[in-house]
VEXVEX-461888 format. One line per field, with one value per residue (C-alpha): chain; y, z, x. Coordinates in pm, 1 decimal. Layout:
% VEXVEX-461888
chaine	[A|...]
Y	[Y|...]
Z	[Z|...]
X	[X|...]
% end
This chain:
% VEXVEX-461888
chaine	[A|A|A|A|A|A|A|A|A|A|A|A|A|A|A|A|A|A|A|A|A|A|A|A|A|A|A|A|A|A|A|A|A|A|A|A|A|A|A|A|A|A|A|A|A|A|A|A|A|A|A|A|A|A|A|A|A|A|A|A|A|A|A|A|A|A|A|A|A|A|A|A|A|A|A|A|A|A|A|A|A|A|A|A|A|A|A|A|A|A|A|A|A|A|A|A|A|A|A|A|A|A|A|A|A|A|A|A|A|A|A|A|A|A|A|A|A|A|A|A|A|A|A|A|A|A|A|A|A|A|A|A|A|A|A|A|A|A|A|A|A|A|A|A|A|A|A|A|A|A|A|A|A|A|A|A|A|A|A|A|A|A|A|A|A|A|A|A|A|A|A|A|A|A|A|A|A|A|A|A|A|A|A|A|A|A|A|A|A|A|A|A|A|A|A|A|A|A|A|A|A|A|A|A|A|A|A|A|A|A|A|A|A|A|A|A|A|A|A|A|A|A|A|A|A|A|A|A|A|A|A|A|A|A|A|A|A|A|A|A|A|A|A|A|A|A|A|A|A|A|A|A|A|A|A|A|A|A|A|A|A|A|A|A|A|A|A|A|A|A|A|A|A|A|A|A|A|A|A|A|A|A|A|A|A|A|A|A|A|A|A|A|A|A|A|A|A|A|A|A|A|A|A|A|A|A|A|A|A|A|A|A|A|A|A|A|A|A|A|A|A|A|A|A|A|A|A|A|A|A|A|A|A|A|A|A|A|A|A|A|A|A|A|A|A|A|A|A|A|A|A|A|A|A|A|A|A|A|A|A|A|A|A|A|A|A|A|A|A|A|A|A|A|A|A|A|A|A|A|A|A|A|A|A|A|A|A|A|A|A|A|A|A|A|A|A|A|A|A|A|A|A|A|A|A|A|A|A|A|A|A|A|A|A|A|A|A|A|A|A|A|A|A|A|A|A|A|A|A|A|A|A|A|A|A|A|A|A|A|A|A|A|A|A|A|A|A|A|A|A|A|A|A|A|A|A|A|A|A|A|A|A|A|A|A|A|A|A|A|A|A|A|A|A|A|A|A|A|A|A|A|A|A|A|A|A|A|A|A|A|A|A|A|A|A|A|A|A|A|A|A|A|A|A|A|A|A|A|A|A|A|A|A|A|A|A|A|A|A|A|A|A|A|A|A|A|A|A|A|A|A|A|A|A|A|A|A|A|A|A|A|A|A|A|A|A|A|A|A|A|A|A|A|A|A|A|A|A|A|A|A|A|A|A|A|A|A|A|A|A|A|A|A|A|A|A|A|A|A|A|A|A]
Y	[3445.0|3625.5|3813.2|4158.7|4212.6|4460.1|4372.5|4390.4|4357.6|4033.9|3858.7|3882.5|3701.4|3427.4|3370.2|3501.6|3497.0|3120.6|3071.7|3254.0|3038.9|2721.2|2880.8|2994.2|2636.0|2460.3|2681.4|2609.5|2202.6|2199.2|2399.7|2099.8|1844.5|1995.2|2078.4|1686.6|1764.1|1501.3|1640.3|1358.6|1351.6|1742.9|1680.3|1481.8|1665.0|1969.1|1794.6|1659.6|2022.3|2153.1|1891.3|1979.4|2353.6|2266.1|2070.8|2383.5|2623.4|2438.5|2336.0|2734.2|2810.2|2583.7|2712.2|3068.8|2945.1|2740.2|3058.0|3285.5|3045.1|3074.7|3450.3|3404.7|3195.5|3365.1|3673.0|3471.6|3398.9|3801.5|3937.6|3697.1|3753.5|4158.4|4094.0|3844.2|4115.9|4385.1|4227.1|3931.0|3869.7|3928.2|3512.1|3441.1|3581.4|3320.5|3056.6|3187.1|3169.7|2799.0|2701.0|2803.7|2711.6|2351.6|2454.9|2704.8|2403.9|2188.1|2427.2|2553.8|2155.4|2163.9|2432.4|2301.6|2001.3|2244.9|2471.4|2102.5|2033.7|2318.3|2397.7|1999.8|2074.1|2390.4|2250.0|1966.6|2198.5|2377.1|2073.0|1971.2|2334.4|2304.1|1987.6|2108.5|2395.6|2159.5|1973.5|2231.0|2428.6|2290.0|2425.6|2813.8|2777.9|2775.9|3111.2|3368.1|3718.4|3627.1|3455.6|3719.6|3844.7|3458.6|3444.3|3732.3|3687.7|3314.6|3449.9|3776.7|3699.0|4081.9|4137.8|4122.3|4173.1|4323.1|4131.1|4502.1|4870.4|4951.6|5284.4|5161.5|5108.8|5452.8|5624.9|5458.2|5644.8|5975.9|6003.0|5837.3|5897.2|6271.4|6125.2|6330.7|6023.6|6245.7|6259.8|6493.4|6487.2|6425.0|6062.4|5749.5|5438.4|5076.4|4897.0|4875.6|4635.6|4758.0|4615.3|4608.5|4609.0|4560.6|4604.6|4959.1|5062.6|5054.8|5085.4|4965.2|5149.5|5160.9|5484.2|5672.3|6003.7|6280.0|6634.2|6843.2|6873.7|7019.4|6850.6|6995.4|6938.4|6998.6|7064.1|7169.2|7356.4|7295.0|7645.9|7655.6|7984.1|8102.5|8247.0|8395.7|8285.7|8315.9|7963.4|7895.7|8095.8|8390.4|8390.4|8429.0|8146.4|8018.7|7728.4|7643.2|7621.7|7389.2|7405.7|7273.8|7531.2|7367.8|7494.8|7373.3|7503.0|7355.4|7322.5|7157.9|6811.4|6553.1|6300.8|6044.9|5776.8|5466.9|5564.9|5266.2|5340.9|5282.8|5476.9|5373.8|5506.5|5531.3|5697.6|5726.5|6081.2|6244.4|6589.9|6502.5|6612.3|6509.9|6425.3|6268.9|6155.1|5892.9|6031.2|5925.9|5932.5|5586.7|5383.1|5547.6|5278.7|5355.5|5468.7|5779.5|5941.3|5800.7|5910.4|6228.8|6312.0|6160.1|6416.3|6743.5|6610.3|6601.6|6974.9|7076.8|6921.8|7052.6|7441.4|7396.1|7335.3|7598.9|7844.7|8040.5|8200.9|8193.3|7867.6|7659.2|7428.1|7145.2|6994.7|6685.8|6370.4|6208.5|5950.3|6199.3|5925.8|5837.8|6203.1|6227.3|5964.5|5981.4|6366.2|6451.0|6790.2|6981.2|6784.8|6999.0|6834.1|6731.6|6535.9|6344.6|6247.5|6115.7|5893.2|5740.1|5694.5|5530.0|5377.3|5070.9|5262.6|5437.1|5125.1|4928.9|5195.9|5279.0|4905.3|4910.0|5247.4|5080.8|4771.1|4646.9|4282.4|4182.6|4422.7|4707.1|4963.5|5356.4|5362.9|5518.4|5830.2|5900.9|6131.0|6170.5|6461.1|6381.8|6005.1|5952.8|5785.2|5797.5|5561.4|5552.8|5298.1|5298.0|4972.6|4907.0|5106.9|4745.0|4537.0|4405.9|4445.9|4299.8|3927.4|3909.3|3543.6|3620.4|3651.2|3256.3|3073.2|2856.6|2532.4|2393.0|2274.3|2348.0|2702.0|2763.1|2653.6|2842.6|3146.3|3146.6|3080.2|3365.7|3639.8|3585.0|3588.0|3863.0|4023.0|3948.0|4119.7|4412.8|4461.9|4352.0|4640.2|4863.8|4821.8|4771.4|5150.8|5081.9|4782.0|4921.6|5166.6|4996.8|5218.4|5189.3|4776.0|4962.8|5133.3|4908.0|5059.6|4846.6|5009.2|4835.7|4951.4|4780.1|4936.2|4949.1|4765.1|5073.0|5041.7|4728.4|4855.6|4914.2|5282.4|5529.1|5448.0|5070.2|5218.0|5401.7|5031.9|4880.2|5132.1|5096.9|4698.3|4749.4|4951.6|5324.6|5246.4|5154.7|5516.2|5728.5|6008.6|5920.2|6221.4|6078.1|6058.5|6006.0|5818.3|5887.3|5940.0|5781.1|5962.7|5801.7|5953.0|5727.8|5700.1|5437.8|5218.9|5081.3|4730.9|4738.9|4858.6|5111.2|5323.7|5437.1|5772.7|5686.1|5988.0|5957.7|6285.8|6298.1|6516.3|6529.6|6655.5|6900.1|6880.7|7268.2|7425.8|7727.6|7915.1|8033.2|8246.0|8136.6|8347.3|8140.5|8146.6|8309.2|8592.4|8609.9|8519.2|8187.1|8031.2|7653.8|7523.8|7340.3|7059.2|7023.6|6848.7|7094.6|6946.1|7000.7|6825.1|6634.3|6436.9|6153.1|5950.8|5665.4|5454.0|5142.8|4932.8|4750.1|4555.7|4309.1|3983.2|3635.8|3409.7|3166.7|2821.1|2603.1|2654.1|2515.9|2794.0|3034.2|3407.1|3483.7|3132.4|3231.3|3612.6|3406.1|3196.3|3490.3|3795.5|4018.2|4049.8|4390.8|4375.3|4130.7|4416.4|4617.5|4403.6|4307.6|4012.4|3771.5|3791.6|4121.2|4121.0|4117.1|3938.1|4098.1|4021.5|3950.2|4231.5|4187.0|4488.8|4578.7|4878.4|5017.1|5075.6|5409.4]
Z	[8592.2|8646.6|8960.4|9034.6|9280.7|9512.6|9792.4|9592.1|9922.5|10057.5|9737.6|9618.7|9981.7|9986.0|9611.8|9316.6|9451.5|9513.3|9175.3|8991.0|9096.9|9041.9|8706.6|8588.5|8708.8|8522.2|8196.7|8252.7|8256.1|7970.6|7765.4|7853.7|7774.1|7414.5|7340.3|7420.5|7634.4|7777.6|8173.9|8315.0|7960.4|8008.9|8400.0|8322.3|8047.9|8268.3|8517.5|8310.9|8192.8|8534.0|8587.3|8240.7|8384.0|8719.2|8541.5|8274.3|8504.0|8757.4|8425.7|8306.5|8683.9|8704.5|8368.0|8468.2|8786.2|8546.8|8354.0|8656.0|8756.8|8400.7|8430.9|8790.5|8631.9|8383.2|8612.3|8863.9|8599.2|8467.4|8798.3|8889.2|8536.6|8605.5|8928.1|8835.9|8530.7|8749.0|9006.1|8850.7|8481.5|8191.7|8038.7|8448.9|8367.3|8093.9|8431.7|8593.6|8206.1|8186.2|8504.7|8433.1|8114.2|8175.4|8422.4|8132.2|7871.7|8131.0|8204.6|7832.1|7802.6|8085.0|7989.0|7590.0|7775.3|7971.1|7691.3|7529.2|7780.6|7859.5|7500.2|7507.8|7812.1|7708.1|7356.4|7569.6|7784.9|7429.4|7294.6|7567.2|7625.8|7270.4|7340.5|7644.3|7423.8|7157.2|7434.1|7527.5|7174.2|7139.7|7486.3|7361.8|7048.9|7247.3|7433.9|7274.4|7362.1|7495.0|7756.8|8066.5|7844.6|7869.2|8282.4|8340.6|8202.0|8319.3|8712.7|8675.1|8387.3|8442.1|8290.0|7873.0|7662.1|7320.4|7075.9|7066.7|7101.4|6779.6|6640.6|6766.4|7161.9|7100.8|6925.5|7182.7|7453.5|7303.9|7131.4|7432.9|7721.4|7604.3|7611.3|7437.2|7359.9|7282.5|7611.5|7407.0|7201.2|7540.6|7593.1|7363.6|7427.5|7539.1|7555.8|7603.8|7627.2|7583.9|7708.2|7894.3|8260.5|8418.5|8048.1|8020.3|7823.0|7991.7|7874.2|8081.6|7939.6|7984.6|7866.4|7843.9|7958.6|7879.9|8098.9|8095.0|8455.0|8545.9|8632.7|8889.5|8736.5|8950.4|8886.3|9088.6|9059.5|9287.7|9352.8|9543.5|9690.7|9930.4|10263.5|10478.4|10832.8|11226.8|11310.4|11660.7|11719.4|11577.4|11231.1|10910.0|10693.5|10363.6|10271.2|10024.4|10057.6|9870.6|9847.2|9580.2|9471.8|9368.6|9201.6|9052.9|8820.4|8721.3|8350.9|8157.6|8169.2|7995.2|8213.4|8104.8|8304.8|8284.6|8413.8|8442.3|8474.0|8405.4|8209.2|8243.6|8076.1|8265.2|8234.4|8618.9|8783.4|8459.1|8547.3|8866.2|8847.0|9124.3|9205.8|9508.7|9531.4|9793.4|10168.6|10433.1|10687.9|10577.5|10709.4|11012.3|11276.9|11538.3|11824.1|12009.1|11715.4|11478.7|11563.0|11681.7|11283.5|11193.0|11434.3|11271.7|10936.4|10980.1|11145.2|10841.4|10638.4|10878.0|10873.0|10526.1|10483.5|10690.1|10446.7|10262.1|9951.1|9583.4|9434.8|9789.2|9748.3|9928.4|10263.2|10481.9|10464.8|10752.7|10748.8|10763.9|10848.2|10435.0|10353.4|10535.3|10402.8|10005.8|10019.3|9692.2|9855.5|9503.8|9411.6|9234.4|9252.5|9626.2|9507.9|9246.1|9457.9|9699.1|9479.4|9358.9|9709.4|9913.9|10270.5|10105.0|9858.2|10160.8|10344.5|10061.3|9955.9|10346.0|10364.2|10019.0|10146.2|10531.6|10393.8|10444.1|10422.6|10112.4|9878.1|9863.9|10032.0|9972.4|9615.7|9381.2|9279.5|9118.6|8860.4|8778.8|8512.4|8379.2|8266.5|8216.3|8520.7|8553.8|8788.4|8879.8|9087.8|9225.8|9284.1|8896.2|8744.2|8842.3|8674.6|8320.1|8174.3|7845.8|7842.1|7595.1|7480.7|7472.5|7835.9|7912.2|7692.6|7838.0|7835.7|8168.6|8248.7|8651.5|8592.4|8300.1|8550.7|8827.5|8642.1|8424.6|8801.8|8918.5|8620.3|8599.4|8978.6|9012.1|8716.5|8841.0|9193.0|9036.0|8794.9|9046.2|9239.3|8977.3|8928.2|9289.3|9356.6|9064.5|9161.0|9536.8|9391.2|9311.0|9054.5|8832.4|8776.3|8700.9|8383.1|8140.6|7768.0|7449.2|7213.6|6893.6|6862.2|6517.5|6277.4|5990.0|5876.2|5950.5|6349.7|6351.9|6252.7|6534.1|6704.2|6712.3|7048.4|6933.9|6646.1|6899.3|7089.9|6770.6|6755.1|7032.1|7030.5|6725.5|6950.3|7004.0|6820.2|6481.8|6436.5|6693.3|6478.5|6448.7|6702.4|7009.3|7331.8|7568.5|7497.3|7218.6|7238.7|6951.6|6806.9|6449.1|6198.6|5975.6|5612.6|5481.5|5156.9|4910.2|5001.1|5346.6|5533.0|5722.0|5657.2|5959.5|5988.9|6278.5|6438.3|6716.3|6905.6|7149.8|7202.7|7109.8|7329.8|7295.9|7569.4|7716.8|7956.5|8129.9|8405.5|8747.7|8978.1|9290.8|9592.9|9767.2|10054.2|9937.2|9880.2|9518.0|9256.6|9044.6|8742.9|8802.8|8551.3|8520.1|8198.3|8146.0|7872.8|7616.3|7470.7|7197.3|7024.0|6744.4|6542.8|6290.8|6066.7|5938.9|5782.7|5885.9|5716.3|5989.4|5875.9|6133.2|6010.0|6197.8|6435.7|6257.4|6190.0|6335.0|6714.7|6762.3|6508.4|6651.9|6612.9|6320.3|6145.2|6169.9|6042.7|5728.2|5737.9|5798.4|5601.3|5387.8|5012.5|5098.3|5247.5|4995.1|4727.9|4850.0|4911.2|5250.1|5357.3|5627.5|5827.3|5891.7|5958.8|6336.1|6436.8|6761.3|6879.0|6551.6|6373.1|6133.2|6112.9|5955.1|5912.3|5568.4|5410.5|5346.6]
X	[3704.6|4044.7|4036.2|4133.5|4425.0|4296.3|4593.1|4928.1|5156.0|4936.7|4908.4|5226.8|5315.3|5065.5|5030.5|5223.4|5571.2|5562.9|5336.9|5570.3|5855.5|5659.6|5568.1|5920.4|6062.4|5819.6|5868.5|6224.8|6260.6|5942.7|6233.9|6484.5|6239.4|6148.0|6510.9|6616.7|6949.8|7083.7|7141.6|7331.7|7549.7|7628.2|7690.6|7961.0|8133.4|8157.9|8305.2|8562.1|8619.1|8641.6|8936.8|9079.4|9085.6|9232.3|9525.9|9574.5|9565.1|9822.8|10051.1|10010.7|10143.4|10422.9|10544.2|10541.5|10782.2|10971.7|11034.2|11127.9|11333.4|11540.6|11517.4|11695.6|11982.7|12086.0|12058.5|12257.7|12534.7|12550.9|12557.1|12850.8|13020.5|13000.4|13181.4|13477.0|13562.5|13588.2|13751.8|13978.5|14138.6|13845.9|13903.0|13745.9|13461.5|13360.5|13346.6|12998.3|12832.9|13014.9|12900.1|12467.1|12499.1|12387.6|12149.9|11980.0|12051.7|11816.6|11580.3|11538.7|11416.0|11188.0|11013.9|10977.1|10799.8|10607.9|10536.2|10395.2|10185.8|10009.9|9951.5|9798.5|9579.4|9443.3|9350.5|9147.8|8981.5|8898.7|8766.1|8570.9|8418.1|8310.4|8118.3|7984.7|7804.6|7730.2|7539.2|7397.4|7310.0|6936.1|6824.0|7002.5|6828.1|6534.3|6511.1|6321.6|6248.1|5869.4|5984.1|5942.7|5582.0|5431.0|5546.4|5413.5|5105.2|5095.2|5161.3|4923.5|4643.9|4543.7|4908.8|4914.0|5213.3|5233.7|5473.3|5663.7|5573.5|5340.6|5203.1|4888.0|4961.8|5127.1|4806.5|4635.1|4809.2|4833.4|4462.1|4244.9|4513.2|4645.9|5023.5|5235.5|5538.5|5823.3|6051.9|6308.6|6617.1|6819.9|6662.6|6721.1|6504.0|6713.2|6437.0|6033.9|5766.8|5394.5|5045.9|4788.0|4724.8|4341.9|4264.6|4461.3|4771.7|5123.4|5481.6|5798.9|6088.7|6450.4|6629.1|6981.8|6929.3|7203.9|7241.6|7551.3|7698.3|8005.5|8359.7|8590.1|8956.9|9273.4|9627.8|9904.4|10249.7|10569.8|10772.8|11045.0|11244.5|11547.2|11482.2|11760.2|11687.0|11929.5|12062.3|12086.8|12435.9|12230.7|12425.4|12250.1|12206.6|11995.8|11793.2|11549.2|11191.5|10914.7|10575.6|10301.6|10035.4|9708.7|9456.1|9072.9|8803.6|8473.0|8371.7|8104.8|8093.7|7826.2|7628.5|7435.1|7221.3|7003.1|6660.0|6352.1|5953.4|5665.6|5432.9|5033.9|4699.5|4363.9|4044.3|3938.6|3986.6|4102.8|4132.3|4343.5|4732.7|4941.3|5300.9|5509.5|5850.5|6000.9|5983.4|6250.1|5889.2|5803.0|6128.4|6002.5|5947.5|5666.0|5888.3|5891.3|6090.7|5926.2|5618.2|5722.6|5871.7|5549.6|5343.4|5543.4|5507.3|5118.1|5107.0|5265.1|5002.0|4721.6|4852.7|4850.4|4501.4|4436.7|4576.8|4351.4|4542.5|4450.5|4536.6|4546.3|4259.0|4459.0|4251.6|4403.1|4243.6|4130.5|4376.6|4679.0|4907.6|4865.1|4831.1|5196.3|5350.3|5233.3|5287.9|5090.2|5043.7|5071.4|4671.3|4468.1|4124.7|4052.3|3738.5|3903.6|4224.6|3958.2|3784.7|4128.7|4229.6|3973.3|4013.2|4084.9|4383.8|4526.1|4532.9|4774.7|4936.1|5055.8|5148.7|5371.3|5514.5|5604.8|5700.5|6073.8|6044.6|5804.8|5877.3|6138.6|5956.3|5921.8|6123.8|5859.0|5815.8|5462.0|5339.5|4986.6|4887.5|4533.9|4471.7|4841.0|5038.8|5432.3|5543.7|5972.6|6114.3|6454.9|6459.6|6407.1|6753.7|6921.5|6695.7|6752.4|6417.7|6498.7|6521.6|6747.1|6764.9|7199.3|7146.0|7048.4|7296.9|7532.3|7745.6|7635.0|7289.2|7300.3|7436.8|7142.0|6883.3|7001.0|7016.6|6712.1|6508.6|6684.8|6649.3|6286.3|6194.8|6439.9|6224.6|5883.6|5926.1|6086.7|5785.9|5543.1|5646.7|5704.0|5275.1|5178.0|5100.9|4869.3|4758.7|4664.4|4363.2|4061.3|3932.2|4195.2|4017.0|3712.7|3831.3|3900.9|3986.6|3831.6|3985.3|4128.9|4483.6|4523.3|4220.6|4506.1|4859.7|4991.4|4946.5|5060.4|5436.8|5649.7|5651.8|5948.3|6005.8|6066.0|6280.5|6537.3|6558.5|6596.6|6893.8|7024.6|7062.5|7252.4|7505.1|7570.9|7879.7|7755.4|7605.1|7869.0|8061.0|8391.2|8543.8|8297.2|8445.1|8086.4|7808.2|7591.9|7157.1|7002.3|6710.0|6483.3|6289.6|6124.8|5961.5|5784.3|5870.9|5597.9|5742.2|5601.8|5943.6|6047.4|6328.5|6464.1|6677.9|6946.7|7080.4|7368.5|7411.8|7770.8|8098.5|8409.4|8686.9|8976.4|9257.8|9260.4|9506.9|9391.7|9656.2|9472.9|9697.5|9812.9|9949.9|10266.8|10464.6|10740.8|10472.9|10446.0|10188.4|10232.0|10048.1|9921.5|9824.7|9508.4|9448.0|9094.8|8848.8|8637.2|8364.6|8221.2|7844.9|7886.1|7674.7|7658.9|7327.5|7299.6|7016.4|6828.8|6603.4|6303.1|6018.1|5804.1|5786.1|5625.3|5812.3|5989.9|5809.6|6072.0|6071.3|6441.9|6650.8|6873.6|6825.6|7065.9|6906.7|6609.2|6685.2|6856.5|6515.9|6280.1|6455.8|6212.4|6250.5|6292.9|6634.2|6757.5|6692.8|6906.9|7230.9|7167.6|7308.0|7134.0|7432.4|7387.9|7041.4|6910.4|6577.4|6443.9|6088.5|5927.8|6104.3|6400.8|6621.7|6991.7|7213.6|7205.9|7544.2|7655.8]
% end
């Protein structure tokens, strides 16, 4: 029977930090042992290529000295021709050219064989490179886009992975959970996975959010002006002053940014709405100013109970410590918050919160509005979420090991985290959805939200209007085809730029007004559509093909109907997608 994990902080200590790298090590050498690399074969190659680099790049430098040293003679021998024909007879100035000449001749040779050689060692270092990946090529063949799901899940069985984000987790969400799904026409997805956690829906999304800030811009003017002024005999004299004006204005400016959470469905307190953000109280140690921050944070919280005004129907808990540090002190259902946060919840959520060794501490903030949970974790805008197969390939064994260990326990305890608030309240185990997300074909197609990704892997510049100057937020519409596709509408939304001057008057010392002028960027929204054509299909039979092999293996009849080649097709998690022509 898989357990529940009541104690996120304790367990992740004592048991799935080690499992998990036991797990992802294991995973790892079961890859090399299917994929038949030979390690000690590969170990040798790439040392041979690190010598083959060492003697290129030490050839390379002593034929860049051998070349400066050319450059000096013949500098040498004009310099010295210059000076004998403007100082002696013009036929001595042919002796300096007469006497480097053999010393060019002989370096002009040197650097031929140098040329030679380099050109030899860099095409071995080439070569051998190329067999290093060849070595190597079965193992790349082998990472898919599962891989993080089936760790995961291995690590933390209460963890389950959908292949990719379908209409049916999103129904799910938005008809049992009240989700709405739409974040707006200022955020694009990068990426997503979907499943379930304790038996519940979650997404973990990556997205490029847009706002439009402002941007001071300077400039600067240098005057300059007489002044009459007594020397030190007392007579009048002149001189010229100098001074720069400067000058700044603010003007629109677009800002975009990566932002990582975690969005997660669940039934228990469902009329409770709640929100807290990260509070400098819990790096707090528990010294006299620590606890005297602490003691002023909970007076607050108890003269706020104490109010009696319409709409206040906040009262401390008895554990104000938690009540302080959490800070959901906008709660609108006292009784509800209380049965999410038992003793038991206050006591591992204050231990996630105070933590500075385990975990990362008081990152998260945490938005609760009916049966819908929005968790965001600093600590997660550094972590690649994807596990994009691109990510692992490489020509040496040691360095493939090292980093595939790495990336997935680097992954793990960033997701870990990104759950544990979730994790720390019991009754969130207790409510378990059954629903069945896939009652037609229809939910079993991949969701908007998995259409923008789709989108966005294919790159912002493959749909960016041609006068964009920022990055561009991808938004879909889509329409189904009779032969089981989806046509998907691909809009990119950025600016252009026009270079504008504007003038802004400046007082100066020699007492007059002056115009600096001040070169700023106008932007302006522009927009551009395109069309893409995405229909699932299953993982390819053969285990060991590539991606684009198995797109070629894999690609719909639907795509070959309308002129689209298989190299231009992309297979990503199960789904086989390309960029319709114009």
């Amino acid at each position: 029977m898989i357990s529940d994990v009541h104690e996120p902080l304790g367990q992740f200590a004592s048991q799935f930090k080690s499992a998990h790298v036991e797990n992802t090590s294991d995973f790892f050498e079961d890859l090399v042992r299917r994929s038949g690399v030979d390690e000690q074969a590969n170990i040798q190659t790439v040392r041979e290529l690190r010598e083959l680099e060492k003697l290129a790049e030490g050839a390379g430098s002593t034929n860049r000295w051998w070349r400066i040293l050319r450059g000096l003679s013949i500098a040498a021998a004009l310099v010295a021709a210059l000076y004998v024909l403007a100082n002696y007879w013009w036929p001595w100035a042919t002796l300096p050219v007469l006497v480097a000449a053999p010393a060019i001749y002989l370096l002009n040779r040197v650097i031929q064989d140098s040329d030679a050689q380099l050109k030899r060692l860099r095409a071995e270092r080439d070569a051998k490179r190329a067999e290093a990946w060849a070595q190597m090529a079965p193992l790349n063949r082998l990472y898919d886009w599962d891989i993080v799901a089936k760790l995961m899940e291995k690590t933390v069985p209460r963890i389950a992975f959908d292949p990719y984000f379908s209409n049916g987790r999103m129904d799910e969400l938005r008809q049992d959970f009240g989700w709405i799904g739409h974040l707006g026409d200022d955020h694009s997805i990068v990426f997503a996975h979907s499943g379930v956690l304790n038996g519940n829906p979650f997404i973990l999304a990556r997205t490029l959010s847009h706002w439009m800030g402002t941007k001071t811009y300077h400039g600067s003017l240098q005057i300059s002006w007489q002044e009459n002024y007594r020397n030190a005999q007392g007579k009048w004299e002149s001189r010229t002053r100098y001074e720069t004006l400067n000058a700044s204005i603010e003007r629109p400016f677009p800002e975009y940014e990566n932002q990582t959470f975690i969005v997660y469905g669940n039934e228990a307190a469902p009329d409770l709405v709640f929100s807290r953000k990260p509070s400098s109280l819990s790096k707090l140690d528990d010294g006299l100013f620590g606890k005297w921050r602490k003691d002023r944070a909970i007076k607050k919280l108890e003269a706020k109970s104490r109010e009696v005004s319409e709409g206040n129907s906040f009262t401390v808990m008895a554990n104000r410590e938690f009540d302080a540090l959490f800070g959901a002190t906008d709660r609108n259902h006292e009784v509800q918050f209380r049965l999410l946060f038992t003793p038991l919840a206050q006591q591992e959520m204050l231990k996630l919160l105070k933590d500075g060794e385990t975990g990362y501490g008081d990152t998260f903030a945490f938005d609760k509005s009916r049966m819908i949970n929005v968790i965001e974790s600093g600590h997660m805008r550094k972590t690649d979420i994807s596990g994009d197969p691109r990510h692992f390939h490489a020509y040496e064994l040691a360095h493939a090991r090292k980093f595939f260990n790495a990336y997935h326990n680097e992954f793990f305890k960033s997701f870990y985290f990104g759950i544990a608030p979730l994790l720390a309240i019991p009754l969130y185990q207790q409510h378990r959805s059954h629903a069945d997300i896939y009652k037609d074909g229809a939910s079993r197609k991949p969701c908007f939200w998995e259409h923008e990704a789709i989108a966005n892997y294919h790159g912002e510049e493959t749909f960016q209007h041609p006068q964009c100057v920022t990055r561009s937020i991808l938004k879909t519409a889509t329409r189904h085809e009779a032969d089981g596709s989806q046509r998907v509408r691909v809009t990119a939304s950025g600016y252009g730029s026009v270079r504008q001057t504007e003038y802004v008057s400046v007082r100066g010392g020699d007492g007059r007004s002056h115009r600096v002028p001040v070169h700023w960027d106008e932007y302006f929204w522009v927009k551009n559509s395109a069309d893409m054509l995405v229909q699932e299909t299953p993982p390819p039979v053969d285990a060991q093909a590539d991606a684009s092999s198995s797109a070629r293996a894999a690609l719909p009849a639907a795509f070959a109907q309308r002129g689209i080649e298989a190299t231009q097709a992309v297979l990503r998690r199960s789904i086989v997608s390309a960029v319709l022509p114009a």
